[in-house]
C-alpha positions, 0 to 999 in steps of 0.5 A, spaced: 588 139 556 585 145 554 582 142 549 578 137 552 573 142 555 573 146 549 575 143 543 574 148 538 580 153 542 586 155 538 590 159 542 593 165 540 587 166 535 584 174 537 577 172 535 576 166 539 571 166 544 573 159 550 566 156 548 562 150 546 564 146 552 561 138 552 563 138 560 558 143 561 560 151 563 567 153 565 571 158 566 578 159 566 581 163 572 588 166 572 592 162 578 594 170 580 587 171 582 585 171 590 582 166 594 575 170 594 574 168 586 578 162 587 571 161 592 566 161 587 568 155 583 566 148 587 572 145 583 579 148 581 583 143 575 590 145 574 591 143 566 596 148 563 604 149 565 604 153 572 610 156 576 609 156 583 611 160 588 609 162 596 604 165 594 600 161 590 601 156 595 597 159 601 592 162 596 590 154 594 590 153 602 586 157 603 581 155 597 581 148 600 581 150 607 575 154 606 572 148 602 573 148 595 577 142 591 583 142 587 586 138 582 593 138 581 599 134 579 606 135 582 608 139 575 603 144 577 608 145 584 614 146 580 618 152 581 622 152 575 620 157 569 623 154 563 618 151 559 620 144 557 624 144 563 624 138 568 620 138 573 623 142 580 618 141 586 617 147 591 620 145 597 615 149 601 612 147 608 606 150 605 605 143 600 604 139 606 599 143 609 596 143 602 596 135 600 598 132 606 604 129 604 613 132 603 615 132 597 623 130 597 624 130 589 622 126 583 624 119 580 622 115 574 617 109 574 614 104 570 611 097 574 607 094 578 601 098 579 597 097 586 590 099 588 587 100 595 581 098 594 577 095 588 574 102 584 581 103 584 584 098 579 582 099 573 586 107 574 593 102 576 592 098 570 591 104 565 597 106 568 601 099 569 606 100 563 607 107 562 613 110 564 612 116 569 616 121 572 613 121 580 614 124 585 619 122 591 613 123 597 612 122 604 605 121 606 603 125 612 595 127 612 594 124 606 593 116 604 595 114 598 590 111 593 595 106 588 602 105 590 608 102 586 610 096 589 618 097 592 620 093 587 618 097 580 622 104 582 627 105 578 633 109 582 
C-alpha cells in the first residue's frame, strides 16, 4: 500500500527520500508515537504489517476520542508477531471502545454482498466474488455499511 502514496519507494534503499505523492502530502508516523503527534494529522491510514498491543489501543482511542480519523483493518488488531502468519485478533475491551464493535474471531467468506444504502453498492459488488477472510464481530456502536448475507459464510 506504501506504494500507492509514494510510487517511487524501495524500502531498504538508504538513498531514498518518501516523496513525489500524487495524493498530495503525507507523512509516515510510527505507531509507537504519542496521541500529541498522532493530533496533528486529521487522518491516520493503517496500510503496513502492525502488531497491536494495550497500549497502542488506548493511544488510537484517545486520537479519535480527541477528533482525528482512523483507517484500519482487523489485521492492524492482531496481536501476532510473525509475518505471514494468520491473523490473531486482540482480544481487548479497548477494541470496543475504539470501533464499536467485539471481535470473537475470524472466518472465511466469499458470497453475497449486501449494502445498506445505495452509495454503498458499487463497494459490495467489488468485493461480491473475492474470498475474504472477516472478522467474526458483534455490532455494539457501530453499524455495519455492507453485510454478508447469513447464507454466503463459510464455517
Amino acid at each position: 500500500m506504501l506504494t500507492s502514496f509514494f510510487p517511487r519507494s524501495k524500502l531498504g534503499d538508504p538513498a531514498f527520500f518518501f516523496t513525489g505523492t500524487p495524493y498530495g502530502p503525507a507523512d509516515i508516523v510510527p505507531i509507537e508515537a504519542d496521541v500529541k503527534t498522532f493530533s496533528k494529522y486529521r487522518f491516520l491510514i493503517m496500510l503496513g504489517w502492525n502488531t497491536n498491543d494495550a497500549g497502542q489501543l488506548e493511544r488510537l482511542t484517545q486520537y479519535v476520542e480527541e477528533g482525528g480519523h482512523l483507517v484500519l483493518s482487523l489485521s492492524h488488531l492482531s496481536t501476532e508477531v510473525r509475518r505471514g502468519q494468520p491473523t490473531s485478533p486482540i482480544a481487548d475491551p479497548q477494541v470496543r471502545k475504539l470501533l464499536g464493535l467485539e471481535i470473537h474471531g475470524l472466518t472465511q467468506s466469499v458470497g453475497k454482498w449486501t449494502a445498506r444504502q445505495k452509495k454503498d453498492r458499487s463497494l459490495a459488488e467489488a468485493i461480491r466474488s473475492v474470498s475474504l477472510p472477516l472478522g467474526d464481530v458483534e455490532l455494539h456502536e457501530s453499524t455495519a455499511r455492507i453485510r454478508m448475507k447469513e447464507e454466503s459464510f463459510v464455517h
